[in-house]
N, C-alpha and C positions, 0 to 999 in steps of 0.2 A: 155641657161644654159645646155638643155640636150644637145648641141655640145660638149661644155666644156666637160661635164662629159664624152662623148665619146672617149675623147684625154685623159683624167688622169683613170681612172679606169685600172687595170691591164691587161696584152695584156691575160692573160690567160683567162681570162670572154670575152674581145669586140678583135676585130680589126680592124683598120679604115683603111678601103680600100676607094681609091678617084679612081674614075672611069675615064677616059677624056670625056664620052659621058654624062652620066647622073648625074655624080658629087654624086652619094648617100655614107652616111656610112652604111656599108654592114655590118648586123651581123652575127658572124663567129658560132657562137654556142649556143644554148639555154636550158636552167636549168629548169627541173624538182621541182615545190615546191607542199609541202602537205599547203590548203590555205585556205581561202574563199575568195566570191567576188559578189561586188553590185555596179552598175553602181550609180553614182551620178550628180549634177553638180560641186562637188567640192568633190574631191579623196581624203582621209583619209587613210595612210599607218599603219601596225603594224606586231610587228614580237614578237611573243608568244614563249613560248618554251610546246609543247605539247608533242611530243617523247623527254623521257629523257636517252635515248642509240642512240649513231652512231657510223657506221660502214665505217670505211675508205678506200676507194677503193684500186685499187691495184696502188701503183704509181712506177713501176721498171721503165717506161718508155719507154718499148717494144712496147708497143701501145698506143691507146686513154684511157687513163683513166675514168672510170666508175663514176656516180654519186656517194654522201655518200646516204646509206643509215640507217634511222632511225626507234628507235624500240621501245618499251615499252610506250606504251602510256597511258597518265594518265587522266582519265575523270575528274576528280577532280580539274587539273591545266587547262584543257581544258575549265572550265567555264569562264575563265578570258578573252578568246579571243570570249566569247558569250554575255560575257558582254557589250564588247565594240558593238558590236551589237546591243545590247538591245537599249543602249546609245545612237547612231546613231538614230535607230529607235524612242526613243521619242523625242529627236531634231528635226525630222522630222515632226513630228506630232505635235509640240510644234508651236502655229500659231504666240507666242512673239517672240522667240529666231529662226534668222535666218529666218523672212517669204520670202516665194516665192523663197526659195532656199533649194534645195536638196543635202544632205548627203552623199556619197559612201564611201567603204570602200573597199581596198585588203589586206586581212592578212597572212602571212605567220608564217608557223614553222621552228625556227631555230632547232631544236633537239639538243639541248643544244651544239653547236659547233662552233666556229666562223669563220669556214673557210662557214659553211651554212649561218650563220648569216648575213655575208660580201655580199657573192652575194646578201640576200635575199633583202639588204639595197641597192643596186648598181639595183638590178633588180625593185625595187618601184620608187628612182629617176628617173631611165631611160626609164624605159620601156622595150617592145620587139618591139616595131614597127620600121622599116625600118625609116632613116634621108634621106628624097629627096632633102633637100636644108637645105641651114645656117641659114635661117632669126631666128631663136629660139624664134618664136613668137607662141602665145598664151598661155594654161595654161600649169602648169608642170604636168607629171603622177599623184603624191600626193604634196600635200602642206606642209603635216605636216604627222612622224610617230609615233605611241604609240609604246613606248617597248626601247629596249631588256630588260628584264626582268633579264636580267647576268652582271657585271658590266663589266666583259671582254668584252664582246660582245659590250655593251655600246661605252667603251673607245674607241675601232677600229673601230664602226660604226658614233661615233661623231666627231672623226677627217673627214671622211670624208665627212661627213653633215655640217661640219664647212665651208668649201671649199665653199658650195654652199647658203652657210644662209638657210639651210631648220633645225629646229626644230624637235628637238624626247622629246621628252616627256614619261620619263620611269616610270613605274607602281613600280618596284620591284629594280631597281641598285642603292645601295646605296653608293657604293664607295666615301670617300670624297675627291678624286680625280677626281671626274669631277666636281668638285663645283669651279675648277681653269675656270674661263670663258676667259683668256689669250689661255689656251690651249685647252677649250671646250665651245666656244662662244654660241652655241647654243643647250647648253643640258638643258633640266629641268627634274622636278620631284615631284611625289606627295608623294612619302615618303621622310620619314627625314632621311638624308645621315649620314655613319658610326659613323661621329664624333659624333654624338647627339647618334648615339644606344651604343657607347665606354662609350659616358658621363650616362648611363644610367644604364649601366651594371654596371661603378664604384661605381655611389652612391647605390647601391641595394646591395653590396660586403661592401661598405664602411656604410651604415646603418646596417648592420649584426653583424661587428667587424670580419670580415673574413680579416683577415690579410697574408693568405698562400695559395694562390690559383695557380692551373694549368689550361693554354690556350694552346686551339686545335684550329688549325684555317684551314681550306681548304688551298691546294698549287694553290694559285691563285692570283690577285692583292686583290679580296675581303677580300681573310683571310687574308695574310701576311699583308697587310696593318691596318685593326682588330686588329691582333698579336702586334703588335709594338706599335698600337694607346694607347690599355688596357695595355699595359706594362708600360707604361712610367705614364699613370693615377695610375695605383695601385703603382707604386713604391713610389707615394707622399704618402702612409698611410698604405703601405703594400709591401708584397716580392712576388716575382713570383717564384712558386717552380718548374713547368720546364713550357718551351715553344716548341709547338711542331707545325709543318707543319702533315699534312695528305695528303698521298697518297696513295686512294684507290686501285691504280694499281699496286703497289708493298708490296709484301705479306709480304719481311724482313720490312720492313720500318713498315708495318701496325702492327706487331710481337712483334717491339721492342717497340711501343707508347703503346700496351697494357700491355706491362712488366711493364713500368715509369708507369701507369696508376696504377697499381696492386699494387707495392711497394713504390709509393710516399707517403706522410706524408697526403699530400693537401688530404681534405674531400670533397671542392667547384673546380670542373672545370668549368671553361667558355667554351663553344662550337661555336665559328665562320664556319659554315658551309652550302656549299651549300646544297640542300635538301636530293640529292643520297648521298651526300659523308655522311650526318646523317644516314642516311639509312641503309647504310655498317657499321657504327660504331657501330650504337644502338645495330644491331644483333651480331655482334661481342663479344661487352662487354656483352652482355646475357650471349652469346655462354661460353664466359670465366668464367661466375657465378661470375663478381665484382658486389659487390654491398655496399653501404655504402658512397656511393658517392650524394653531392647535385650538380647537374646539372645545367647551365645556360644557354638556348640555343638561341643563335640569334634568328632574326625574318624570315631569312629563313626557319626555320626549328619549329620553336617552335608553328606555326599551327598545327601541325599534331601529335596531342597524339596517334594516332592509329599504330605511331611507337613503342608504348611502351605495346600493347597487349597483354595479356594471361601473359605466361612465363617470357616477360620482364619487367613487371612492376616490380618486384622487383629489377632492376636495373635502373630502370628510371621514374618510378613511385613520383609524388612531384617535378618532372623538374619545374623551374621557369623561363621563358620563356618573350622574349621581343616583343610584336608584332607591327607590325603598329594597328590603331585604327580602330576598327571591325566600320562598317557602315552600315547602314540598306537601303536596293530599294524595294521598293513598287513594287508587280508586277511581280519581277522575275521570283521567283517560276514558274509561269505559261508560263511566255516564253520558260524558259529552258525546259520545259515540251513539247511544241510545236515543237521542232524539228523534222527536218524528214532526210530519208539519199536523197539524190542527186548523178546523176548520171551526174551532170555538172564537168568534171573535172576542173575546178578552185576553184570548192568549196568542192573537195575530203576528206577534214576535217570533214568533216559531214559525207560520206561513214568510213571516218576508225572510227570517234566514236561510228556509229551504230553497224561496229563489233565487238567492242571491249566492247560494251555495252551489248551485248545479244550474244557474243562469236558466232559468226556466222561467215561466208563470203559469199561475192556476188562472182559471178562468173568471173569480171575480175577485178582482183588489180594493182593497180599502182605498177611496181616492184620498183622502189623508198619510194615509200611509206612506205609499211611495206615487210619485209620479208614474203615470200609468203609459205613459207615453215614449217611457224608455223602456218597456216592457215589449212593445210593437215586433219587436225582430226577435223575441226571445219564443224557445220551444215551450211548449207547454207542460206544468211540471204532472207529473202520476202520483207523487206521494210515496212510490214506493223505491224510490232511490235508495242505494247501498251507502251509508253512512264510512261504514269499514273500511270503503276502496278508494276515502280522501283522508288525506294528508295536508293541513292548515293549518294556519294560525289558532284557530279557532281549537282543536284538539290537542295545540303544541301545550303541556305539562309540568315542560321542562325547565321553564322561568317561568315561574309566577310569583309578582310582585305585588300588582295594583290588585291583581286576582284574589290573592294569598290574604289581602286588606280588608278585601268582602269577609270572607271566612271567616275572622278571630274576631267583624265586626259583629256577624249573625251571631258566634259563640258568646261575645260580652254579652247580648239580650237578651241570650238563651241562661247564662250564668247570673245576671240579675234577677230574671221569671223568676230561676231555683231557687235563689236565696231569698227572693220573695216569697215563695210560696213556705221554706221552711221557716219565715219569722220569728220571732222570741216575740210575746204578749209585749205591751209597754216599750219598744226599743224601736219600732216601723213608726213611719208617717200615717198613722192612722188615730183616728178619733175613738174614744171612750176605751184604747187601749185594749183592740181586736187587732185583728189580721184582714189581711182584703180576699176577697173571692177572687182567686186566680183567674175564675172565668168572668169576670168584671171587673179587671183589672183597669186603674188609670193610670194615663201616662206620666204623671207626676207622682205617682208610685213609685212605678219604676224606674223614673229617675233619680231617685232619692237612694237605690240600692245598685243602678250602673254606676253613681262615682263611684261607689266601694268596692267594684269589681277588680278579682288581682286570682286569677287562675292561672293554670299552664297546660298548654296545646298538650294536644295528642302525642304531638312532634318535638318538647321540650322548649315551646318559647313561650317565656313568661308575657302572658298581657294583665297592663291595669292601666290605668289616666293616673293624672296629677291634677294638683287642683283646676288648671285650667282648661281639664279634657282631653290634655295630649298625650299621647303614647310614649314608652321611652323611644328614646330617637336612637334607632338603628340603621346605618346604611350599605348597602354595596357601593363601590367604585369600579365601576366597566368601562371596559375597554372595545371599541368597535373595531373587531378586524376581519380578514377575508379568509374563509376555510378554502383547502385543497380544491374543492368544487368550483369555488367562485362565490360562494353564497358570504355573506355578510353575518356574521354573528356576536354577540355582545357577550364578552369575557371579565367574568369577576376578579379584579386584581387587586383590591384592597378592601378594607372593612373600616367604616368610622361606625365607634362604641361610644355613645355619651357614657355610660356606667364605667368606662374603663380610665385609668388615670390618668390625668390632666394630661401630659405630655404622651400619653399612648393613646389616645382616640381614634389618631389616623393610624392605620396603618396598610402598605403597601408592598406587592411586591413586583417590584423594580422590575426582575429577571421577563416577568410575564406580560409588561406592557409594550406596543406597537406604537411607535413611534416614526407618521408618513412623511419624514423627510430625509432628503438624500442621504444625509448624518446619520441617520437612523436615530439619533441619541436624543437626549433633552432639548427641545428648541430655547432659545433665548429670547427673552422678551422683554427689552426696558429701552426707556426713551435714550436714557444715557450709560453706557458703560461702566460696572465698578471702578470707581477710582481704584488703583492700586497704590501698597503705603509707596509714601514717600510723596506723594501728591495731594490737594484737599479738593473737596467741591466747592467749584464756585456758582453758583445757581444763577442761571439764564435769565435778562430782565421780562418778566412778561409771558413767563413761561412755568409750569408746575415742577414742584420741588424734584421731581425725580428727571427733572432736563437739565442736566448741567454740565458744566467744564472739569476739568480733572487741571490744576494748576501746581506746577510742581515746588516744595516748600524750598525756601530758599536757604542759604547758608548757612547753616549752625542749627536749623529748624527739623524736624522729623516731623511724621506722621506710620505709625508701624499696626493702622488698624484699616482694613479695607473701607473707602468712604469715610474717611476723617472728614470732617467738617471745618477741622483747623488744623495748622500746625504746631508743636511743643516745639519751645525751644531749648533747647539742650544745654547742659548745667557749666558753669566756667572752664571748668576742665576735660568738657570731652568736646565734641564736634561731629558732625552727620556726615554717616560715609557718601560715596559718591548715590547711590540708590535715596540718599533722603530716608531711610528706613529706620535706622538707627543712629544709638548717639554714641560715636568711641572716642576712646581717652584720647586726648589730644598727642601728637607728637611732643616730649619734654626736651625741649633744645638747650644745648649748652657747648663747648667748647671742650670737645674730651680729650683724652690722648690714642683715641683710637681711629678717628679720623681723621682725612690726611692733610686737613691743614691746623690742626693739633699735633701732627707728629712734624711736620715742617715748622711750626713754631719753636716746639720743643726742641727738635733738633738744633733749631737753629740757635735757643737761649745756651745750651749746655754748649756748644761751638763757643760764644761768646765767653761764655765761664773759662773753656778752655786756655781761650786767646787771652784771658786777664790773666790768668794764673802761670799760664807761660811767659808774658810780659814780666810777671811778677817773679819767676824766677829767673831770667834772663839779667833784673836789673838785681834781683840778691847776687847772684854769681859775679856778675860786672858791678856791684857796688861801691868796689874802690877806685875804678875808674873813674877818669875825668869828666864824661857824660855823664854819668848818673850822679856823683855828687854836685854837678855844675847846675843840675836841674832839680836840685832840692830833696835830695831821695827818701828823706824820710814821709814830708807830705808825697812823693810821688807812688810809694811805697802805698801810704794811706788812699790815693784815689786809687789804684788797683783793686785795692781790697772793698772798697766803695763801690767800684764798677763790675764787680765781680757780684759783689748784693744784686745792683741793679738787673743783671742778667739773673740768676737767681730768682728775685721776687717774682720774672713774668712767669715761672713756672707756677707762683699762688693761682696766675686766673686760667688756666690750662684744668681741666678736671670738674665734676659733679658739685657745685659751688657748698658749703656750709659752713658753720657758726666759725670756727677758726678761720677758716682759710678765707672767709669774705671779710674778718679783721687782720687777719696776716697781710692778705695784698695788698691791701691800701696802707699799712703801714709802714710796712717793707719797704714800700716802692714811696711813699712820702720820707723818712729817715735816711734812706739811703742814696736820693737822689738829690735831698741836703747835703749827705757828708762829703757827694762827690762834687758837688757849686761850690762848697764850702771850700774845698781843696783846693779846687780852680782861683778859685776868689782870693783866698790868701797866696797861691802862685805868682796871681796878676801884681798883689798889694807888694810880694816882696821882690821881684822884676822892678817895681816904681823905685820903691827905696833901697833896694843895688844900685840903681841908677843914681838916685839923689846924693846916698853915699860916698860916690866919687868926685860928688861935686865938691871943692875947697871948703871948710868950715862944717861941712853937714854930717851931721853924725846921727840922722835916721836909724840904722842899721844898730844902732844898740836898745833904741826903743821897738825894735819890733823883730828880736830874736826868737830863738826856739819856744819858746814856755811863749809869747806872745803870740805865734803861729799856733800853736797846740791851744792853748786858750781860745785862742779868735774860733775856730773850727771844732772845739765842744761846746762854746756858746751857741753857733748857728742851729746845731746839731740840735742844740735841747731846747731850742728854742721851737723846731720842729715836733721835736715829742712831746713836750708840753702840750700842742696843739692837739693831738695825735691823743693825750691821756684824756683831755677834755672832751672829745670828739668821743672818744669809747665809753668815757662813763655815764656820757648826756645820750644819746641816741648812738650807738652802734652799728656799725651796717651788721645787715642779717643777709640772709637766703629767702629771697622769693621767688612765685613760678606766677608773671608776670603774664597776660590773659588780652594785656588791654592794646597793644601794640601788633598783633597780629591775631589773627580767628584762628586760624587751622592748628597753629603750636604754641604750646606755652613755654617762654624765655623761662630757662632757670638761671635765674641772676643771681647778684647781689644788688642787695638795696641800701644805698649809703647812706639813709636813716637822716642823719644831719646833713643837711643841704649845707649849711654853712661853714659846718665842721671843714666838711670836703672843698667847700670853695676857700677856705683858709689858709688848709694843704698846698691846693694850686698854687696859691696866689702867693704865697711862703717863695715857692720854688723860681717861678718866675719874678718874682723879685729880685734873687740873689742871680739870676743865671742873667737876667738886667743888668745888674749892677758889673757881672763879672765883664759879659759884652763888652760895658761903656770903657771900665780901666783895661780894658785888656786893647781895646780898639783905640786909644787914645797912647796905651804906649806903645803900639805896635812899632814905630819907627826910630825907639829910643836909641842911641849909639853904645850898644852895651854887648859885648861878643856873649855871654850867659843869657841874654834876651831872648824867652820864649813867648813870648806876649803876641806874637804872628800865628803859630800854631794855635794859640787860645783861641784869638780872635777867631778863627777859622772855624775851632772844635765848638764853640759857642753859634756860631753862625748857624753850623748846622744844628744842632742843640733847638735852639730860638725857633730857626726854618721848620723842622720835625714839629714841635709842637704847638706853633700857630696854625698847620695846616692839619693835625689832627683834631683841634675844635669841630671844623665844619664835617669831616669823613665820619667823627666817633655821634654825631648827633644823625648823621644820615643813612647809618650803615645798620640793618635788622638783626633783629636775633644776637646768635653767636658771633656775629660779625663784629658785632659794636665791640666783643670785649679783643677779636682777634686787632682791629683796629689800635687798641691801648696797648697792646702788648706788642702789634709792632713800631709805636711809637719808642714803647722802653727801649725795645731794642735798637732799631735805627739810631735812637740821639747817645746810647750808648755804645755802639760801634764808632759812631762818627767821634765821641769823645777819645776811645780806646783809640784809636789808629790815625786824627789829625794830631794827640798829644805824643804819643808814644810811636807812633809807625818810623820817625824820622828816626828817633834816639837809638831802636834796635836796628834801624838800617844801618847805622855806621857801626853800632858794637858787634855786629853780625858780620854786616858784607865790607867794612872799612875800617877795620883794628888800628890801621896806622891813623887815621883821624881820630881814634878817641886815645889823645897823648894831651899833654897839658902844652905840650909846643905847641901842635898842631890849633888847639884850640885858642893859646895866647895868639899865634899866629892871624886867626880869622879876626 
């Protein structure tokens, strides 16, 4: 393999020189790393990121171009690559796991770069040792590497570890682009890759109701790919109000993302970010004094509240943060404490953190290593510094996450070696159906028995991969808040579980989150306001679905669901209260006798009833008087009793309308407003011929006596009911709750079924009450002392007058009105009959006895 490797690695790192004599590949040049290192019998590779600045040489080309050099070193990210250490070290010492074989390890710092990265991965495969022949037999430099902790780094480091079947095993690259094992066969991981921290951050956005959020993502594969993953998640239940790349190295760029950041609507930004490029921002948006903003920072970044310090906490104070799952090592503490510097350069990683620890320098630095020139003002270190009397990041214990990731990552290698080494004959990757020599172990060995790795920690946490190398996805939810001190610390306040059930993944607890605005409470975040029922959305032209209007539904229309998108309209019989929210039963109107202009009708018909029936016994008692036989008393008898119906029937449309009483009133009041025309009409006919009768020769008066009056007045009569049988057995009026005439209430009517029927009725009556008019108004002047043909005329006038001008009232007037309309038709043309025919007759039987004498009457 490491020949292979010698032929494919870039001619700029090797060049394979073939000698004729000695046949060796000669190495042309060798690389400078900041590192550690411990012999083993079986090599353990890993590439940390501990300087997080590099400095890129000069490349014009003029000459040999200079190492990079790396700067800013972080004691804090440095305990990850001491971890793995630790981890080694009790593997070692561990007499189950792996006996009678020893652990080594070489680590290197990439300084966040991947052109250092590349080599550092190409120099662990290969080695620096001289190739004096081709057999590529015995063990490889490392078997397996922990790291890169960058996903860039990852992706250009697992293409080339693909090539050779060697395994990396990364602590911190979450990209869900290496989880393609088509194009990255041999990558794993103990953290949960992007798509589970995208699905994490949705639901956490998507349980808030933050519907209007801005993402910042690193210019990298990590964030772009972040950027677009959480895009497409929130678009299913929300809008994105800007998306932006960051790049720290361009001032315009970083200028304008704080402007969008300043004037944006969004209150929630998400933060996909590698750890410097949070670093630059946090200070920035201080710097700019935004504040009002609820933060959501990846797991890169969302360890380290001590970005949000003093001054900043008011701009990032309450950040809610996605981490991998904090993990507890027994024991650390004390190791990390036990360091000392070395003066072996391969383990220089331990000289620069003792500088950097106690601000000191030794007197000779690797000029690779760190800039030597920022060393100038620094004391010079002894080496024999009290590790116990500091208090750091570097020793803090108490979160470990990204730490925690190193750990269970050394234990898969170390739990595959095992299972390696106890193989079953015929079941391992191995030829002729052996087992491999542990201590010639290859990497494509042992890759073959880390997918099947599925152990459990010391500390009860189960690890193994899935087919595409990823871990199950565990996370904490933290909270950045300020201790009693001042100090900034990051507080666990929920758990996402992918193994737990669908709707419990997330889970949160409310009580223990810090929330930095005035409210203290949930911030609100959406471009537009929920609609509340009773209103729908109407969406903005030109604008993302989640901007829009709140339009309130219109009449008869509901909407009773927050953010309707339309309104129902509400079923014939009910109608939307005033809120629009619901649909209630309509108001059912009708003409009852409990309101008060049903009690004034009724009153008034039963009045009328009265007045007939006292007319009517007035003119029994004085029936042998000269008025009342002068004026025909037997018909006068009969319209009493006619007009007494009349009054009578308006009680039919007074009340809750149904099946009888919507055929009672229209009958009642058609029959009965016949018999009393009909009275009138034979009145007027026999006024004519009394008249005629006196004239010499004319004997009228025998052809149109009693039995002719009584006949004439049950023909008109049945001539009505007839009308009135056919009208009920052809279409019938019924009871309906009429819908169409007003929105808010439904007319409970009667529907008089036959239009014709009923215009028949009409036209019956005013026919004859015509006809009465014309002979009554033509004999008004007749020279006849028994002539009542004046009072007709009159009692008809009004008659006529009443119900020509109820046409237009009874067509105009809504609801319960139209029927109060008819009913005071009945009445009015019924009073006016009762009191123009009758009101004179009882004024003289009443208030003028000496006038009703047969003298008196011959007399006039």
């Amino acid at each position: 393999m490491r020949c292979l490797l010698y032929s494919l690695v870039p001619l700029s790192l090797f060049i394979k020189v073939i000698s004729s004599t000695d046949e060796a590949c000669k190495l042309q040049r060798k690389f400078t790393f900041n590192g550690l290192y411990q012999k083993g019998d079986i090599m353990l590779g890993g590439i940390f990121a501990v300087h997080f600045r590099s400095v890129a040489p000069d490349l014009s080309y003029r000459f040999q171009p200079e190492q990079w050099k790396c700067e800013s070193f972080d004691i804090a990210v440095f305990q990850r690559s001491q971890i793995m250490v630790f981890a080694i070290e009790e593997i070692n010492n561990d007499e189950t796991l792996l006996p009678n074989v020893t652990l080594g390890y070489r680590l290197y710092d990439n300084c966040i770069n991947v052109q250092v990265a590349m080599r550092a991965a190409v120099t662990l495969i290969g080695g620096f040792e001289e190739v004096t022949n081709y057999s590529c037999e015995g063990a490889p430099h490392v078997v397996a590497i922990v790291g890169d902790p960058v996903s860039t780094n990852s992706i250009a480091i697992s293409r080339l570890l693909g090539l050779f079947g060697m395994p990396l095993v990364s602590f911190c690259s979450t990209c869900a682009c290496l989880s393609n094992k088509l194009e990255f066969p041999t990558f794993f991981r103990t953290i949960p890759s992007d798509a589970f921290l995208v699905k994490v951050m949705a639901e956490i956005i998507k349980h808030y109701g933050w519907t209007w959020v801005g993402i910042i993502a690193s210019d990298d594969e990590y964030g772009l790919f972040s950027l677009k993953s959480l895009g497409e998640e929130v678009k299913k239940f929300g809008c994105i109000a800007f998306s932006e790349a960051l790049n720290v190295n361009n001032k315009e760029k970083m200028s304008h993302l704080i402007q969008i950041i300043r004037h944006s609507t969004a209150k929630v930004i998400v933060a996909f970010l590698q750890k410097m490029d949070a670093a630059v921002l946090v200070d920035e948006v201080a710097h700019q004094n935004i504040t009002g903003r609820q933060w959501i920072a990846s797991d890169s970044w969302s360890p380290f509240p001590t970005f949000a310090n003093n001054e900043k906490f008011a701009s990032f104070g309450g950040t809610i943060g996605v981490a991998a799952r904090r993990g507890v090592i027994p024991g650390l503490e004390k190791f990390l404490l036990q360091i000392q510097a070395n003066s072996d350069p391969e383990n220089n990683l331990k000289k620069l953190f003792w500088e950097t620890m106690f601000e000191c320098k030794f007197v000779q630095v690797n000029t690779f290593a760190v800039n030597i020139s920022t060393l100038e003002s620094k004391k010079d270190c002894k080496g024999t510094e009290d590790m116990r009397n500091t208090k750091t990041a570097y020793s803090d214990d108490s979160d470990l996450r990204a730490s925690y990731n190193v750990y269970k990552a050394v234990y898969s290698l170390a739990y595959a070696l095992h299972n390696l080494m106890s193989c079953e004959i015929g079941k391992g990757p191995f030829e002729n159906h052996t087992c491999a020599d542990i201590r010639s172990v290859q990497p494509w060995q042992l890759l073959y028995y880390l997918k099947k790795v599925n152990f459990t920690t010391r500390h009860g946490e189960r690890v193994s991969f899935d087919k595409n190398g990823d871990a199950l996805a565990v996370f904490d939810i933290v909270n950045w808040q300020r201790a009693a001190d001042g100090t900034m610390f990051s507080k666990t306040v929920g758990v996402f579980d992918e193994s737990a059930p669908a709707t419990k993944e997330l889970s949160l607890k409310e009580e223990d989150i810090f929330w930095n605005f005035e409210s203290g409470k949930v911030p609100e975040s959406v471009c537009s306001k929920s609609c509340p029922p009773g209103t729908r959305k109407a969406t903005r032209k030109g604008e993302p679905i989640c901007c829009f209007d709140c339009i309130p539904c219109t009449d008869g229309e509901i909407s009773y669901q927050v953010d309707s998108t339309e309104c129902v309209k509400c079923s014939p019989e009910f109608w939307s209260n005033d809120k629009r929210d619901q649909c209630e039963p309509k108001e059912v109107e009708f003409l009852s006798y409990e309101d008060a202009m049903g009690i004034t009708l009724s009153t008034t018909a039963i009045s009328g009833v009265c007045l007939s029936v006292g007319v009517l016994a007035i003119f029994f008692r004085y029936r042998h008087t000269p008025v009342v036989r002068a004026n025909n008393s037997e018909l006068s008898f009969l319209l009493l009793v006619s007009l007494t119906l009349c009054f009578l029937c308006s009680l039919c449309f007074i009340g809750q309308p149904s099946n009888l009483t919507c055929m009672l009133r229209h009958v009642v009041f058609g029959i009965s407003f016949v018999l009393c025309i009909s009275c009138i009409l034979v009145k007027t006919i026999v006024v004519i011929a009394a008249f005629k009768a006196t004239l010499p020769g004319n004997n009228m008066m025998k052809w149109f006596g009693v039995s002719q009056q009584r006949g004439t007045v049950f023909f008109f009569t049945l001539i009505q009911s007839l009308i009135c049988i056919i009208w009920l057995t052809t279409s019938p009026p019924v009871p309906i709750k009429n819908t169409k005439y007003q929105n808010i209430k439904i007319i409970f009517e009667c529907d008089i079924g036959s239009q014709t029927g009923f215009s028949c009725l009409l036209a019956y009556i005013g026919l004859l009450a015509c006809v009465s008019f014309l002979l009554a108004f033509l004999a008004r002047n007749l020279p006849d002392t028994f002539n009542e043909a004046k009072f007709i005329t009159f009692s008809m006038l009004i008659f006529c007058a009443v119900w020509i001008t109820f046409i237009p009232a009874y067509i105009s007037s809504p609801g319960k009105y139209t029927v109060a309309v008819e009913i005071f038709a009945i009445l009015a043309s019924s009073f006016g009959l009762l009191f123009a025919i009758f009101a004179p007759k009882c004024y003289i039987i009443l208030l003028k006895p000496n006038q009703n004498t047969k003298k008196a009457l011959m007399g006039r």
